[in-house]
C-alpha positions in Angstrom: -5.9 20.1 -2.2 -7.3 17.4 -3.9 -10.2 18.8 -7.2 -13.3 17.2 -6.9 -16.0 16.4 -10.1 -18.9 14.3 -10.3 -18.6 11.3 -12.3 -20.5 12.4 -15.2 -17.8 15.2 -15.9 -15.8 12.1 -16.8 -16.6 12.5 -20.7 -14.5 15.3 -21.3 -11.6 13.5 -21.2 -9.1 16.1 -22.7 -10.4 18.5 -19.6 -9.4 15.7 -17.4 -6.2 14.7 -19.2 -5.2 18.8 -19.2 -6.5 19.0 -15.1 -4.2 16.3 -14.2 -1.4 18.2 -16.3 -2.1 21.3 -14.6 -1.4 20.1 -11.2 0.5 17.0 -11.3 0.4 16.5 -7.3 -2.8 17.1 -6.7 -5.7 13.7 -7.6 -8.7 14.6 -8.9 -11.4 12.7 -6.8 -14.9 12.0 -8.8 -18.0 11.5 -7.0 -21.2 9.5 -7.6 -23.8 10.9 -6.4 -22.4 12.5 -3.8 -20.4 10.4 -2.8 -16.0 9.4 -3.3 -15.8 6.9 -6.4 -12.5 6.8 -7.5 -9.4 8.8 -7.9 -7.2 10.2 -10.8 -4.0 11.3 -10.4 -1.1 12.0 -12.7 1.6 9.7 -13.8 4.1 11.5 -12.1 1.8 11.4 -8.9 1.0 7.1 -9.1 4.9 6.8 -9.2 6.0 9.2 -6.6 3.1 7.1 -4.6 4.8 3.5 -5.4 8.1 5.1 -4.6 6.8 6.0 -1.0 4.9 2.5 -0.9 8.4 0.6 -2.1 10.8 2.3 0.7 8.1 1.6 3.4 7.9 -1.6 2.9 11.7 -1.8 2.1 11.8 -0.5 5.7 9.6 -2.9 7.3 11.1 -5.9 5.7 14.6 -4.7 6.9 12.9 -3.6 10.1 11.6 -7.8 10.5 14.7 -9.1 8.9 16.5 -7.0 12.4 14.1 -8.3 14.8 14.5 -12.0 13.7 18.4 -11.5 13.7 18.1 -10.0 16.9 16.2 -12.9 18.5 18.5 -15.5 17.1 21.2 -14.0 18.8 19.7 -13.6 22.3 18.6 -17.2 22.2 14.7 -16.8 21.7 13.8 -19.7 19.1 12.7 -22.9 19.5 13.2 -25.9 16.5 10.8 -26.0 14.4 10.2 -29.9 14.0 10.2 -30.4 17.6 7.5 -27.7 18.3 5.8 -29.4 14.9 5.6 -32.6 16.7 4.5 -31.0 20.4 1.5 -29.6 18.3 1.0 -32.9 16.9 1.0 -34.4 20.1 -1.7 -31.8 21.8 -3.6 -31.6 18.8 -3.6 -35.5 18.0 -2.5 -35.1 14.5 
């Protein structure tokens, strides 16, 4: 469960600093006035989070990479400078 503070708790940094210690996988959202600013989280958090965000996209590049490969070998492409020059034509380029 994420700890929330307004903004102007901000200048006690070593509370901050010792907070995002405490509880490593938990962010520390700060308000203004009333409402979501921005977030802190741990170091440990921030690279577990670009970890995550690495494999995903990892995945999805693997996932097009497939798909592209998959379509090549069932025939569905077309050559790029003819359909270049069909849009030329119907476009009067």
């Amino acid at each position: 469960m994420p700890r929330i503070i307004p903004i102007r708790d901000l200048k006690d940094t070593a509370e901050i600093s010792r907070m995002c210690h405490e509880a490593p996988d938990e962010p520390i959202l700060v308000t203004k006035n009333g409402y979501q600013d921005m977030v802190i989280v741990s170091p440990e958090f921030f690279e577990e989070m670009e970890k995550l965000r690495r494999e995903k996209w990892l995945k999805d590049v693997r996932r097009e990479i497939s798909e592209g490969q998959r379509a090549i070998d069932e025939g569905r492409t077309v050559d790029a400078f003819a359909h270049l020059e069909e849009l030329r034509k119907k476009y009067e380029l």
